[in-house]
Every structure is written in structure tokens, then in C-alpha cells.
MARFIKE-871475 format. One record per residue (C-alpha): residue number from 1; residue in three letters; x, y, z. Coordinates in steps of 0.5 Angstrom, whole numbers, plus 500, padded with zeros to 3 digits. Layout:
REM MARFIKE-871475
<NUM,"ALA",<X,Y,Z>>
...
***
This chain:
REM MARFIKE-871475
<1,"UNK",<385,422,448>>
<2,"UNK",<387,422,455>>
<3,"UNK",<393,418,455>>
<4,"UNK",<396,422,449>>
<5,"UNK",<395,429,454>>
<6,"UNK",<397,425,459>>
<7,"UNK",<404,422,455>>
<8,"UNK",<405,429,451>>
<9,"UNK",<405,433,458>>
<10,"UNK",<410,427,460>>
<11,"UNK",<414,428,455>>
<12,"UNK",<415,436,456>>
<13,"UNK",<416,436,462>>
<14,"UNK",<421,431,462>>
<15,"UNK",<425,435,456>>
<16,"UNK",<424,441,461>>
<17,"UNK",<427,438,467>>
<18,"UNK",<433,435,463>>
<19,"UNK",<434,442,460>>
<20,"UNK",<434,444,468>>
<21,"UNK",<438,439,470>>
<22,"UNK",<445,440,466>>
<23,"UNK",<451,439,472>>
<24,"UNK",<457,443,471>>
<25,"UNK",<463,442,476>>
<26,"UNK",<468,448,476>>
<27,"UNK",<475,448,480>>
<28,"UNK",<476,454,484>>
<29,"UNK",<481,458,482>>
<30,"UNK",<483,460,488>>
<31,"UNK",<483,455,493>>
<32,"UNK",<481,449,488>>
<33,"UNK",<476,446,490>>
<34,"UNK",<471,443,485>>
<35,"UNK",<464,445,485>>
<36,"UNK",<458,442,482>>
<37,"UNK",<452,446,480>>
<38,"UNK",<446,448,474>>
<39,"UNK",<449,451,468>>
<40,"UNK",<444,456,469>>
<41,"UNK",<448,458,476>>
<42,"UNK",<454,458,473>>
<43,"UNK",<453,462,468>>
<44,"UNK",<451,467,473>>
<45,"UNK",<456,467,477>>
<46,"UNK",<461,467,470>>
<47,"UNK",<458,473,468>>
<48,"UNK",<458,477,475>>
<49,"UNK",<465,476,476>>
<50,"UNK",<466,478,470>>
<51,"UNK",<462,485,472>>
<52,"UNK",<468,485,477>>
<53,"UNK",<474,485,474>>
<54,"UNK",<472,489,468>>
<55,"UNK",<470,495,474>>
<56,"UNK",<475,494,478>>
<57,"UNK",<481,491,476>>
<58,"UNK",<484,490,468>>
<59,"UNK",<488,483,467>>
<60,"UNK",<497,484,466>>
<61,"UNK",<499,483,458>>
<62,"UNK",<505,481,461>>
<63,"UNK",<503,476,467>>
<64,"UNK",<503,470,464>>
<65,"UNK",<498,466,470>>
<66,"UNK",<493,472,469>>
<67,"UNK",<493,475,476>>
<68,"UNK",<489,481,477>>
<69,"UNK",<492,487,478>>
<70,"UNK",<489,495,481>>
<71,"UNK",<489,501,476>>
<72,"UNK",<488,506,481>>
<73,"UNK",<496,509,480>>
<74,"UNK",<493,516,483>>
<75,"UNK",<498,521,486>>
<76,"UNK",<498,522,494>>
<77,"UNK",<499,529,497>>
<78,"UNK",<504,529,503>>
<79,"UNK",<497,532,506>>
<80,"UNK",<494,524,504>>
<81,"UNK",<501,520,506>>
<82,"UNK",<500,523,513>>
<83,"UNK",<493,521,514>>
<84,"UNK",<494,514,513>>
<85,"UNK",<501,514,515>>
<86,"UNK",<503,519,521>>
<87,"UNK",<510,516,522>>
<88,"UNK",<515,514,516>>
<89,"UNK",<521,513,515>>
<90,"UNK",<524,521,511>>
<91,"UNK",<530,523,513>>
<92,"UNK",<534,528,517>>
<93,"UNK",<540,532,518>>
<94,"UNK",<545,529,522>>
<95,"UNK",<549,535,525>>
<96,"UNK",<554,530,530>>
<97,"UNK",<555,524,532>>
<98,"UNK",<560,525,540>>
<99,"UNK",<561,520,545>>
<100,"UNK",<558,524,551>>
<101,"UNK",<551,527,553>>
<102,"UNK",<554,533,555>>
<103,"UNK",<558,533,548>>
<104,"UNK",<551,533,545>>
<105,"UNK",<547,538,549>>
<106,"UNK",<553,544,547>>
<107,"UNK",<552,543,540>>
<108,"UNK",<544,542,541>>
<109,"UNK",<545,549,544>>
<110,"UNK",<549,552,539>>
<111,"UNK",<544,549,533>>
<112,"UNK",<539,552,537>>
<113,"UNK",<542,559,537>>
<114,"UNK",<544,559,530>>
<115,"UNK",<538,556,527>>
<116,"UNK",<531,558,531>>
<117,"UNK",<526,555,525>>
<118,"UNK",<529,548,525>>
<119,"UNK",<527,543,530>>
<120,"UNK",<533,539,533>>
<121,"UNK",<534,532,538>>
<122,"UNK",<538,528,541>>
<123,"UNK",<538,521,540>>
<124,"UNK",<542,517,545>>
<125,"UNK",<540,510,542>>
<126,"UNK",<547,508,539>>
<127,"UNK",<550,510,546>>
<128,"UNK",<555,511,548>>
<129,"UNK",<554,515,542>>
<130,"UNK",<549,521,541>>
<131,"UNK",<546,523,534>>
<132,"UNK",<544,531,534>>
<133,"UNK",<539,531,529>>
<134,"UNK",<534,536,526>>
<135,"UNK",<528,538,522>>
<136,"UNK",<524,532,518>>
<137,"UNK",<524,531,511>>
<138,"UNK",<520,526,506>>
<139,"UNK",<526,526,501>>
<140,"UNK",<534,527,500>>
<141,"UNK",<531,533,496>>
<142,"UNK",<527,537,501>>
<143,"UNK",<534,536,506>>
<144,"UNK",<538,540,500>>
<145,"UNK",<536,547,502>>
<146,"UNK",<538,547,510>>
<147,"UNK",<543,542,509>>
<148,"UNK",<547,546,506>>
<149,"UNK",<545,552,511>>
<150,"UNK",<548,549,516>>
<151,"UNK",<554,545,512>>
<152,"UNK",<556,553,513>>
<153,"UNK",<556,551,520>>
<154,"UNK",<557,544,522>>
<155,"UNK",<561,542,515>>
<156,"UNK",<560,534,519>>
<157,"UNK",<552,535,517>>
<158,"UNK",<549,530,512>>
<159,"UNK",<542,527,511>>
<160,"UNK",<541,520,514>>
<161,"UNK",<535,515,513>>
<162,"UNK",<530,515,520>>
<163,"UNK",<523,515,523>>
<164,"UNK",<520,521,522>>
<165,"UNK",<513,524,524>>
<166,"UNK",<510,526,517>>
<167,"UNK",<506,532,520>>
<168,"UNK",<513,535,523>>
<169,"UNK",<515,534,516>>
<170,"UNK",<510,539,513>>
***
């Protein structure tokens, strides 16, 4: 009787190990490396990425390799944009472009006098050439209003492409 105690827990401990012991080897999908692990392993750390898909990204039907895209498609307040992004490129109203500083400071006096609201400044990067530039903009849109006010001015005025500070522009 013994040795049949003894067989018999042989045998279910030996069907309970070899249920344990089952070896998956799985490829890293992001850096290919080949991992070997317990079924029961794998399956865990299938289901919980899985978890983290499903939460926080969905797959692109049009993406044929099944990369993961974001679905966070907010819209930003101009308030937001400037939180994380203090400097941009927006644009400005460029009154004039002439070959001396001394050009460039009569037209920033005579912008200034004929419109008090909107900020001006020179820029002497291009030199010889100064740009007279004024106001901050997000979009060629928000230029439109004041562009044409000063147009009345200065018909040489057109809005370019430049660095601006997004608080300026609020």
C-alpha cells in the first residue's frame, strides 16, 4: 500500500510539474529579441498588453505593419499652445524693407504715430537690410484686419512667416 501512495503521488506530481514547465519563446516586437518563458507568463503579460492598447491607443486599419496610433485628436486653446510653446513661428506684418537704420527708425516713428495699439520692431538681421516689422500673429487670418489698415499707409505691407512670442499674439 505504500509503495502505491507513493507511485501515485509520484505520478501527480509529476502531471502537475510538467503542466508548469510548458516553455514559450516569444520575439520582441520592438527590438527582436527572443524570450523564453512559462506559458502561464506569457499569457499574463499578453493580456496586460492588451490592457494597454485597448486604453490608451486603438490600431490604424490602413496601417499595414499595425503600428499603434494616439486617438487623443483635442482641440488647443491659443491659452494651451503658449503654455508649451512660448515662442512659435506666427507671423507678422512687414511695413518696410530699407538699406539704412536710419530709413528704418523714421518709418518705426511714423508707424508709431499712426498706430499706437500695434507693437513695431526692427530687425537688422538681414543687413544691410532693416525690416520694419509689427504686431504677432497665429495665422494669416488674424493679419488680415490690421493689414489692411496700414496697407492704407504703407501700400508696401504684407504679412511674412516669423518667430513670434505666443503671448504677444494673444
Amino acid at each position: 500500500m505504500k509503495r502505491f501512495l507513493l507511485a501515485f503521488l509520484f505520478i501527480i506530481s509529476d502531471t502537475l510539474l510538467s503542466q508548469a514547465q510548458t516553455i514559450i519563446s516569444q520575439k520582441d516586437s520592438v527590438n527582436g529579441y527572443t524570450m523564453t518563458m512559462d506559458n502561464r507568463i506569457a499569457s499574463l503579460l499578453n493580456k496586460q498588453e492588451n490592457n494597454c492598447k485597448q486604453n490608451s491607443y486603438k490600431q490604424n486599419p490602413n496601417n499595414t505593419n499595425n503600428n499603434i496610433v494616439s486617438t487623443s485628436k483635442r482641440t488647443l486653446s491659443k491659452t494651451n499652445i503658449c503654455r508649451q510653446h512660448p515662442r512659435l513661428l506666427g507671423y507678422k506684418i512687414q511695413i518696410a524693407m530699407v538699406k539704412s537704420k536710419s530709413d528704418a527708425d523714421k518709418i518705426t516713428l511714423d508707424f508709431r504715430k499712426k498706430f499706437p495699439y500695434i507693437k513695431v520692431l526692427q530687425d537688422g538681421s538681414m543687413r544691410p537690410y532693416y525690416r520694419v516689422l509689427a504686431g504677432s500673429y497665429f495665422t494669416p487670418k488674424d493679419t488680415e484686419k490690421d493689414l489692411k489698415n496700414i496697407k492704407r499707409s504703407f501700400g508696401s505691407a504684407v504679412a511674412i512667416k516669423y518667430m513670434i512670442f505666443c503671448v504677444e499674439a494673444l
